[in-house]
N, C-alpha and C positions, 0 to 999 in steps of 0.2 A: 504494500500500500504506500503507494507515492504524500510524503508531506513535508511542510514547512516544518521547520522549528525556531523560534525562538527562546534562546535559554537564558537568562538573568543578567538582561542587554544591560548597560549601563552607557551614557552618554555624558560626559563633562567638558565645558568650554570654560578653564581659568577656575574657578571655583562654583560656578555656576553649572547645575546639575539638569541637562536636557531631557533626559530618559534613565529611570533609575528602577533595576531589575524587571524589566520589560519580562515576561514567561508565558508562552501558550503556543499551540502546533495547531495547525491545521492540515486537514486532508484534503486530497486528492475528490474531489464532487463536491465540496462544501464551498462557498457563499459567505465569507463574513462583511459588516458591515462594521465600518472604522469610523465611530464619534467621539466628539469632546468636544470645547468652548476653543475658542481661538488661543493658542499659545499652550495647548496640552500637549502639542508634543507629536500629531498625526504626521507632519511633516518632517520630521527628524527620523522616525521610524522607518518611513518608507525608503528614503534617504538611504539607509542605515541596508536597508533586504536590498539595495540598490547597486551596494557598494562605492556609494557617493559620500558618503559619512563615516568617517572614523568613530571604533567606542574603543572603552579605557575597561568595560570587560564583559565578560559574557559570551555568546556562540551565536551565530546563525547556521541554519544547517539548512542549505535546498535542497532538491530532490534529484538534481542533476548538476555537474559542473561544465555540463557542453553546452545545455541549452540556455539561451539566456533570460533573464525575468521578462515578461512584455509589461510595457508602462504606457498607459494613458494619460496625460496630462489635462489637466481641466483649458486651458488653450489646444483648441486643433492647430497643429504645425502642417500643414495642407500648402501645395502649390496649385492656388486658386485656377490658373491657367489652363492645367489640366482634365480631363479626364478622367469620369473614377476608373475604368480600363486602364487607362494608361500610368495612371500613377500605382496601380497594384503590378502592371505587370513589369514598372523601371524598378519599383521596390523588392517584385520576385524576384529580377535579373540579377540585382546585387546583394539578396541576402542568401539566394540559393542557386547561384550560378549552374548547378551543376544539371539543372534540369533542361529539359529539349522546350520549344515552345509549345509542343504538344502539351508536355505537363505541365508546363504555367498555366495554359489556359484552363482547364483543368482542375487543376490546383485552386487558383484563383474564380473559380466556377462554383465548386462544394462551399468555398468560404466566404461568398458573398449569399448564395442563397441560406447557410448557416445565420448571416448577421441580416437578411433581408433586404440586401442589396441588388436583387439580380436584376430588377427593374430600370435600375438606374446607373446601369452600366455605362453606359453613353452618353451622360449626362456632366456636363462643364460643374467640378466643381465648388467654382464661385457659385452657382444658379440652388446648389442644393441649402436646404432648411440648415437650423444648426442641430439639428437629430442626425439629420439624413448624414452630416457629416462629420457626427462622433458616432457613426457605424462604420463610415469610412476608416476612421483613426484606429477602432476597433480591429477591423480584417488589415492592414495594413500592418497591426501586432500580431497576429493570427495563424499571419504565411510561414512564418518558420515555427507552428506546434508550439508553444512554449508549455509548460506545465504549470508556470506561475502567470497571473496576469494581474496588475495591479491600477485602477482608475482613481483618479484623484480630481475629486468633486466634479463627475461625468455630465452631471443634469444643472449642474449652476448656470441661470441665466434660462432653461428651457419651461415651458408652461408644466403643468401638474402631468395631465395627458401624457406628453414625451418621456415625460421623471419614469412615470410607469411603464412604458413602455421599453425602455431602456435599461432598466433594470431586471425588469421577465427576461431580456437578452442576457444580460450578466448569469442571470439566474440559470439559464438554459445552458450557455457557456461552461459552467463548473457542471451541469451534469453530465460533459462530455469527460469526464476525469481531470481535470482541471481544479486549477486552488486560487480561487478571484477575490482577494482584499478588493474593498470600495469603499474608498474616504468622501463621506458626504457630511454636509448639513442640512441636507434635508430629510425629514423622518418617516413621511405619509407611505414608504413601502420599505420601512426595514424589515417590517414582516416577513418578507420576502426569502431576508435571508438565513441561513442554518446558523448561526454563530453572529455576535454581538463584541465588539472590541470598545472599552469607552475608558477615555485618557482621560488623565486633569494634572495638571501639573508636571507633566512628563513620570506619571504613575498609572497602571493598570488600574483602574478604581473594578471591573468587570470584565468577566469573558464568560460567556455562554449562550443561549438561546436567547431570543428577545423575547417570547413567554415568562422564560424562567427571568428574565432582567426587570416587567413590572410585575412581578412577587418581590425578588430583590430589592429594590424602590419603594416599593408602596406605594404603587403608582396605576393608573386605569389606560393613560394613555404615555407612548414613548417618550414624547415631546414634555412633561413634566419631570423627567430624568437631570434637565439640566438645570430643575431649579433643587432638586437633591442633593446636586452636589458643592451648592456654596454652605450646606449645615455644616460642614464640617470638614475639616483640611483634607488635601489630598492624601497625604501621608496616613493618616487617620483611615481615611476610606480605604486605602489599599491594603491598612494590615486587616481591616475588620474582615474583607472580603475575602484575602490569604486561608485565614482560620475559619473560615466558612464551610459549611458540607455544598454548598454551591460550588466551590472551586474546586472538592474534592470530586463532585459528581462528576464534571465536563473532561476535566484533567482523563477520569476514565471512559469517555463515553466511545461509544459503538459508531466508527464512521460510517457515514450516511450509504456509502459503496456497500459498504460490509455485510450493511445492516439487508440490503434490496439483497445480497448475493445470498444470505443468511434464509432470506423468506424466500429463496428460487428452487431451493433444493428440499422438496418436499419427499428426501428420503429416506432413509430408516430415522429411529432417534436417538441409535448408536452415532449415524452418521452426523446427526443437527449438534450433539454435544460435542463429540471433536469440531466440527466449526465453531461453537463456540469458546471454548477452550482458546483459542486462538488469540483471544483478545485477551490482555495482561488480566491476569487476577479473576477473570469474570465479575466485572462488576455489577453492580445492581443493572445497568441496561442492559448489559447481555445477557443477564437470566431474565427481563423481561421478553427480549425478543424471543429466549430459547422458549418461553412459557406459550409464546403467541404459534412457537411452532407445531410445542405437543397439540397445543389447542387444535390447528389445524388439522393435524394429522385423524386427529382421534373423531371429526368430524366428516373424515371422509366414508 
């Protein structure tokens, strides 16, 4: 199982502390969404999995050292002049030379109808909306496979409409085995995503489910999260949540992959406990899901 990890990032400029014991992994199908208040620290971090940011300790660990992270930038870097055909296929030529034209186009065919592009192949992209051309910015990271894909504030500036729509894309994206961080401030579909990251002061205050985050909170809706966290320092929030059985729960949960490959094998229940087994310790969500299997079985 393909994942990130980060392990007890630490970041310091002079005496001043950027990101302090940064800790949480993500897998391969999963969706997290990256919040916080302006100056928490969203920016350093990404930086940081970027290899654009020095830290003073801690691990990053990708899933690969050949492939490289893809990054979206909340500015499209687009040569308005062109063509979205033509800018995918000067982009194929030089990131993956080794292909014939047959498999550019190709190539660049699967991955525009993947992001909803294929309509707009032909289309100047100064003419296109600014959706239409952070789907462009999207497949243009796309074309060399990456296992990590990281957007940073994708929907700023788009109506609500677009927000959702582009985000079901992100969404769909990590279901191809893929691992998509999405630094936003906006909150009307974090629901969306499997995993919750939320900074304050360059500390983890959270990481888990955004169900499980308004329990955490004490909160009805997402968007009141950031008024929770001026009660009390960041420092404060980060140990309280440390010593949490929250943090203990996610730390073991059942990846989202796992979990579908888990419920596919409706074979013996010799067979369903060695897959479960597989996961460290079997934690409480892997004996849920093994629970959801006898179930099944025993109903056929």
């Amino acid at each position: 199982m393909k994942y990130i990890a980060i392990e007890k990032l630490s970041v310091k400029i002079d005496e001043y502390c950027l990101l302090s014991g940064i800790d949480f992994r993500l897998y391969a199908g999963e969706m997290c969404g990256l919040i916080g208040p302006s100056g928490a620290g969203k920016s350093t971090l990404i930086k940081a999995i970027l290899g654009l940011q020095t830290y003073q300790q801690g691990r990053i660990r990708l899933p690969s050292r050949h492939k490289p992270v893809a990054y979206v930038p909340q500015d499209d870097h687009l040569h308005a002049a062109l063509r979205v055909s033509q800018a995918l296929d000067y982009t194929c030529q030089l990131r993956i030379p080794s292909l014939s034209a047959i498999q550019r186009q190709a190539h660049i065919q699967k991955i525009c109808h993947a992001v909803g592009l294929s309509e707009r192949l032909e289309h100047s992209i100064a003419k296109l909306s600014g959706g239409q051309r952070k789907r462009v910015s999207v497949a243009l990271e796309m074309l060399t496979k990456p296992d990590v894909m990281i957007f940073d504030e994708p929907t700023s500036g788009l109506d609500p409409g677009m927000d959702t729509q582009l985000m079901q894309l992100f969404a769909s994206i990590a279901k191809q085995q893929k691992i998509v961080l999405v630094a936003t401030h906006t909150m009307q579909n974090l629901m969306l995503c499997d995993q919750l990251l939320i900074m304050q002061q360059g500390y983890m205050v959270y990481f888990g489910s955004p169900a499980m985050a308004l329990k955490w909170f004490k909160v009805t809706e997402l968007e009141e999260i950031f008024l929770c966290l001026h009660q009390q320092t960041a420092e404060q929030a980060f140990y309280q949540y440390q010593k949490s059985g929250y943090a203990k729960g996610v730390a073991k949960r059942v990846p989202v992959l796992m979990k579908e490959e888990m419920l596919k094998k409706p074979t013996t229940l010799d067979g369903q406990e060695k897959e479960a087994e597989k996961v460290q310790g079997e934690s409480t969500t892997a004996k849920d899901i093994l629970r959801k299997i006898r179930s099944q079985i025993k109903h056929k």
